[in-house]
C-alpha positions in Angstrom: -3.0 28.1 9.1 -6.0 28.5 7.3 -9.2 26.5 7.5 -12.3 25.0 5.2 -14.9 22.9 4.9 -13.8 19.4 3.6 -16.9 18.7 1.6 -20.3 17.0 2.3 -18.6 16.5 5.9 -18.9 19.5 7.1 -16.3 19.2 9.1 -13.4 21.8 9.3 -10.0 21.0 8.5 -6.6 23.0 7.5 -5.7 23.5 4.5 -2.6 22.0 5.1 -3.3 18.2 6.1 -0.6 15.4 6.4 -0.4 12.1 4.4 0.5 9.6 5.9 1.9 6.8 3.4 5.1 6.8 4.8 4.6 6.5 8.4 3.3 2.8 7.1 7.2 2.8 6.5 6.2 0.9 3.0 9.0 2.9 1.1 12.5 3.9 3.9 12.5 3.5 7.4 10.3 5.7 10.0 10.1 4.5 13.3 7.3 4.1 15.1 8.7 7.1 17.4 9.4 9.3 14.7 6.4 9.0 12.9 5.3 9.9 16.5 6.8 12.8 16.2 5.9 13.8 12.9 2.2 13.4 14.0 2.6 15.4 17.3 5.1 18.6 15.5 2.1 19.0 12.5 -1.1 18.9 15.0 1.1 21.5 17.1 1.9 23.8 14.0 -2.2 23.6 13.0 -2.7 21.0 11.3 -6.0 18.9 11.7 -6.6 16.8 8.9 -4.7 13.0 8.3 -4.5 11.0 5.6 -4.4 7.4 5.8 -5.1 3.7 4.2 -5.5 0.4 5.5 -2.6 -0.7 3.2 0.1 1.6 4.4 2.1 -1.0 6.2 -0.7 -2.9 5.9 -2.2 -1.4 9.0 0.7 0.3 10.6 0.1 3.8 9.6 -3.3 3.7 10.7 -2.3 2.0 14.4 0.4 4.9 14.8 -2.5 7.4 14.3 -4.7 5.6 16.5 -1.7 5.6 19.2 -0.9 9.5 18.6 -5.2 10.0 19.3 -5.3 8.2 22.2 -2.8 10.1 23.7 -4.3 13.4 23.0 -8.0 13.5 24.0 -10.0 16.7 22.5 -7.5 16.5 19.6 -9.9 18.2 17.1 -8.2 16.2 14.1 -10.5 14.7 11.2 -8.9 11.1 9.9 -9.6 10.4 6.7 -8.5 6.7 5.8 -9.3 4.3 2.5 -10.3 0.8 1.7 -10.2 -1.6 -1.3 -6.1 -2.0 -2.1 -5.8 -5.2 0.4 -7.8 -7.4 -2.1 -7.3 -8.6 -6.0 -8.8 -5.0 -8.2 -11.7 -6.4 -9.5 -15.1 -4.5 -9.0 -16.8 -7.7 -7.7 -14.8 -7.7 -4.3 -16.5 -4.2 -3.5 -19.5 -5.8 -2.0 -21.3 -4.3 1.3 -19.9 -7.3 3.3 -16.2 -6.5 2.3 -16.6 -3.0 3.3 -18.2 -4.1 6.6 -14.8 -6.3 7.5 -12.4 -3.0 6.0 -14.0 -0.6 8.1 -14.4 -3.1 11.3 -10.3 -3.4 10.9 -9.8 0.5 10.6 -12.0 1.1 12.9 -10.1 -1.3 15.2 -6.7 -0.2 14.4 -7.5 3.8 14.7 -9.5 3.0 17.9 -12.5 4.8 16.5 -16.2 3.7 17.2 -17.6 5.6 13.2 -14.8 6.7 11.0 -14.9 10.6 10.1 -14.3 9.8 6.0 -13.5 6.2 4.0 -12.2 6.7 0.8 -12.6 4.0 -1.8 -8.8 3.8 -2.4 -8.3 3.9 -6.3 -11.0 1.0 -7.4 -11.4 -0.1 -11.0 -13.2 2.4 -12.9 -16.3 0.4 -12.7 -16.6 0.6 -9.2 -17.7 4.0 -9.8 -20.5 3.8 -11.7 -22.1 1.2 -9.7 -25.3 1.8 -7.7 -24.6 -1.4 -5.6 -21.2 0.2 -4.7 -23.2 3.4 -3.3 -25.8 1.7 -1.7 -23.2 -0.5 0.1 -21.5 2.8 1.2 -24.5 4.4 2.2 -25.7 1.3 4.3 -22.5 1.5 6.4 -23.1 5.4 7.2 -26.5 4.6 8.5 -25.3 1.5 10.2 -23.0 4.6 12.4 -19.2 2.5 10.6 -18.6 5.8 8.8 -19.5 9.2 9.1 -19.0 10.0 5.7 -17.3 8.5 2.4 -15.4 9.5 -0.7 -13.3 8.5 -3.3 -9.8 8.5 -4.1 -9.4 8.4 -7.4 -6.6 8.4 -10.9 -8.5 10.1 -13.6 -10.6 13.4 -14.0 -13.0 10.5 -15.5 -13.9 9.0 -12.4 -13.3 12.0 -10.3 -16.6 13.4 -12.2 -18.6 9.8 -12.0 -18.6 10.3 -8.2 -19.1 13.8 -7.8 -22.3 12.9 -9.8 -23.0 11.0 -6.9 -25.0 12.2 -4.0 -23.7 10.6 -1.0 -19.9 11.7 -2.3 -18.3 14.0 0.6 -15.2 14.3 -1.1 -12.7 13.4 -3.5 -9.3 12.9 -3.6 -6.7 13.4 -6.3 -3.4 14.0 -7.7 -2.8 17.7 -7.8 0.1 19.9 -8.2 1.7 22.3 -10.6 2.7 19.3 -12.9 -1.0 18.1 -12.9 -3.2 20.3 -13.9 -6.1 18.8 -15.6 -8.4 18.9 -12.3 -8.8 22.7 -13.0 -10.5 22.0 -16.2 -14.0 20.1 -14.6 -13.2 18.5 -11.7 -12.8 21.8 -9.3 -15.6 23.1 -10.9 -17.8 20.1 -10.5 -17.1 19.5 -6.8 -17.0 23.4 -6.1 -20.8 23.4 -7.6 -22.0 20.1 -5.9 -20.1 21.3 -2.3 -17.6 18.0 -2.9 -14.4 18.5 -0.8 -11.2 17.9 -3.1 -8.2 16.4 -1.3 -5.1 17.1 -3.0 -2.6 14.6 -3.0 0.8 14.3 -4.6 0.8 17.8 -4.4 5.1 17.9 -4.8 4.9 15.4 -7.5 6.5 13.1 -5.3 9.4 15.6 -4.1 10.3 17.1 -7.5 8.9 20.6 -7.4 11.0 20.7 -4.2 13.6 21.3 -5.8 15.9 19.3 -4.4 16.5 16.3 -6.5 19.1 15.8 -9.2 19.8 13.3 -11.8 22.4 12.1 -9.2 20.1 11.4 -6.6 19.9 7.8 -5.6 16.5 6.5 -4.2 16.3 3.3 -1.9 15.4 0.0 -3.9 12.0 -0.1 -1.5 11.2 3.6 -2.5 8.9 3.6 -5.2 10.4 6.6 -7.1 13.1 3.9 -7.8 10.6 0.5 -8.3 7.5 2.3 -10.5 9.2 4.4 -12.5 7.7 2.0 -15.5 4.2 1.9 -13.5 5.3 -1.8 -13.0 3.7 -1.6 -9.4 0.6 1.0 -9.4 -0.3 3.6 -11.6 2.9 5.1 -13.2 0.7 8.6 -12.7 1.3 8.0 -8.5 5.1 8.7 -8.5 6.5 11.6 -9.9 2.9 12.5 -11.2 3.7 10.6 -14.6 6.4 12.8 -15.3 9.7 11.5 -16.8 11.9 12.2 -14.3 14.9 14.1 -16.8 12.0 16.6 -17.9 10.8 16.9 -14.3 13.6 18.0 -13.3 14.1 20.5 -15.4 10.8 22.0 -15.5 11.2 22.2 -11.3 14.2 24.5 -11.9 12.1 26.8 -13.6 9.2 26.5 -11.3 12.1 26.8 -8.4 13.2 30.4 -10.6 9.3 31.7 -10.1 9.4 31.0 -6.4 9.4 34.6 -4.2 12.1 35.3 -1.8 11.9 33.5 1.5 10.0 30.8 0.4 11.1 27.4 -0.4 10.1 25.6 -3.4 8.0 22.7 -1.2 6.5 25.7 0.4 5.7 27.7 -2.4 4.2 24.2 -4.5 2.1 23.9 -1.5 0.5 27.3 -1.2 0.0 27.4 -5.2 -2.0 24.1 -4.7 -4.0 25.2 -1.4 -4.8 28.7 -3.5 -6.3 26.7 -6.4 -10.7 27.6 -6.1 -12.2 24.4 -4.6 -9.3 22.6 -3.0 -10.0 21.8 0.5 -7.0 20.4 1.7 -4.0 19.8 0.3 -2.1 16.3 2.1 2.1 16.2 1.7 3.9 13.3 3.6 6.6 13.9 5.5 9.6 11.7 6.9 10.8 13.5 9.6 9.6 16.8 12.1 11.8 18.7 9.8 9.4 18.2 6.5 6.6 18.4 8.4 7.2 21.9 10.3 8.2 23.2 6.1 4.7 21.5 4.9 2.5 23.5 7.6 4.3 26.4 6.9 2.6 26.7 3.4 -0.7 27.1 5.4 0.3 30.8 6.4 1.4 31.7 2.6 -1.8 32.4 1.2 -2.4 33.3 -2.4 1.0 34.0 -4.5 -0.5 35.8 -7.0 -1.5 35.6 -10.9 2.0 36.1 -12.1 3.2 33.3 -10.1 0.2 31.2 -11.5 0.2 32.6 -14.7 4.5 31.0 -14.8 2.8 27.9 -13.1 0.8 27.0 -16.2 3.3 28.3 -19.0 5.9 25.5 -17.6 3.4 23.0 -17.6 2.0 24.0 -21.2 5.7 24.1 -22.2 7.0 20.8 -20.5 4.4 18.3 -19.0 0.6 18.9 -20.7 1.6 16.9 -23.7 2.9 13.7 -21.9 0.6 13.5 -18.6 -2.7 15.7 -19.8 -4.6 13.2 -22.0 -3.9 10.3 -19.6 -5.6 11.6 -16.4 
C-alpha cells in the first residue's frame, strides 16, 4: 500500500481509503458484524483512512466505526466524517451553533474527544463563499471539536471556492475515469495550495467494474435504482451522471484496456490513485470480499500513459459531452 499526505492535515493516510456509505446500510443490508468485518479485513490489508457522514444511517455508520476503534487501540487510522445533510439545504442553517451540535453528535457516536477531518457534506453553493461559514469552522478547530475541516463538494466550481480558502485541509470529489473534469483546475489548484483531494465515486458507482449488465436488477432501496432521474440527490452521485446504456458500454472498453491479472475495479482504482494530487481515493465495499479487491489497487502503482492515454479517449468519445459541462 502506498502512503501520502492528506492535505493541510498532515496526516498520513493510504492511498487506498474505505467509504463507508454503505455500512450505514442506507442502500441493501450490511450487518452490523459484517460491516465489522469489512472494517477489520481493510485496516489489516493497509488501509488507514475512513470515510464517513453523520447521515449514513443516520448515525449508524459512524457508531460501527466508533465500535471497530475502540476495539483496536493504537489503530493509526485517520476518520474523516461530514456534516450538513441532516437539516433542510439552505445556507442559513450552517451557522457556528449548528456545527457545534453536528460535531458534538459525531464526536459522540465515533467516541472521539477532536475529530481528525469534518467535511461540509455537499452544502448549497453559497455556503462556500461565505466568510461566516469559515469563521464558524475555524472557531470549532480552536475550540479542540475538530482537528481539521474540508469540503465535500459537486462541482469543479466549488471545489475551487474552497481551495481559495485558507483553513481548507482537503477536498473531496467525484473522481474516476468517467469524470474527468477535476484534472483540468481542481488537481492543480489543491496540488499548488498543499489541499488533499479525496476521491470518491471513484467506480462510478460499480460500472467501471465491469460487472454490470443491462440485466442487472438493483434493490428498490439502492439508489442506482431510486436516483437514476437525480429525483433524490444529485443525479451526478450515482453512476457519476452517466446514462447507464452508454456506461456500460464505455466500461467494456475501459474493461478491454485493463492489463492481465488485474481486475477492472482494481485497475479503475489504481488509474484514480496515479492521477498528480489525489491523496486518497475512498471505494465502499459490502462485504470482506470487495474490500480485500479495493486495497489491492494500493500495490498497482502507475499503469502507464497508454493505459491513461485509452482512459481519456473513451471518455472524449462517450461521456465528456453529457457529464463535462455540468460538474
Amino acid at each position: 500500500m502506498e502512503y501520502r499526505t492528506l492535505g493541510r492535515t498532515g496526516k498520513t493516510v493510504s492511498s487506498i481509503g474505505l467509504g463507508t456509505w454503505q455500512l450505514g446500510a442506507d442502500w441493501g443490508d450490511v450487518s452490523t458484524a459484517e460491516a465489522l468485518a469489512i472494517l477489520d479485513a481493510s485496516a489489516k490489508a493497509g488501509v488507514t483512512f475512513f470515510d464517513t457522514a453523520d447521515v449514513y444511517g443516520d448515525g449508524r455508520s459512524e457508531k460501527t466505526i466508533g465500535e471497530y476503534l475502540a476495539a483496536n487501540p493504537g489503530h493509526g487510522i485517520t476518520v474523516a466524517t461530514k456534516m450538513g445533510r441532516r437539516v433542510e439545504q439552505d445556507a442559513a442553517n450552517f451557522t457556528l451553533a449548528n456545527f457545534r451540535a453536528w460535531t458534538d453528535r459525531s464526536r459522540a457516536n465515533l467516541g472521539m474527544d477532536t475529530l481528525d477531518l469534518v467535511q461540509l457534506h455537499c452544502p448549497p453553493t453559497a455556503v462556500f463563499s461565505s466568510d461566516e461559514v469559515y469563521d464558524a469552522l475555524d472557531t470549532l478547530v480552536a475550540e479542540g471539536a475538530i482537528a481539521n475541516y474540508g469540503v465535500s463538494v459537486e462541482t469543479c466550481y466549488q471545489a475551487l471556492a474552497a481551495i481559495a480558502r485558507p483553513g481548507t485541509a482537503t477536498v473531496q470529489i467525484i473522481l474516476n475515469a468517467f469524470r474527468l473534469k477535476p484534472l483540468d483546475a481542481v488537481l492543480p489548484a489543491a496540488k499548488a495550495a498543499g489541499v488533499g483531494i479525496i476521491a470518491r465515486v471513484p467506480l462510478a458507482s460499480g460500472l467501471l467494474s465491469g460487472k454490470y449488465t443491462r440485466d442487472t436488477v438493483f434493490a428498490a432501496d439502492d439508489h442506482r435504482n431510486y436516483n437514476r432521474d437525480g429525483s433524490a440527490f444529485d443525479v451526478g452521485e450515482t453512476f457519476s451522471g452517466v446514462d447507464y446504456e452508454t456506461g456500460l458500454a464505455a466500461a467494456i472498453e475501459f474493461g478491454d484496456l485493463v492489463p492481465e491479472g488485474i481486475t477492472p475495479a482494481a485497475a479503475a482504482l489504481a488509474f484514480v490513485a496515479s492521477l498528480d494530487g489525489v491523496s486518497s481515493v475512498i471505494p465502499g465495499a459490502r462485504n470482506v470480499e470487495q474490500a480485500l479487491g479495493n486495497a489491492s489497487a494500493g500495490n498497482i502503482g502507475d499503469l502507464g500513459e497508454a493505459f491513461a492515454a485509452g482512459v481519456r479517449d473513451i471518455y472524449d468519445r462517450s461521456i465528456r459531452a453529457s457529464v463535462h459541462d455540468r460538474w
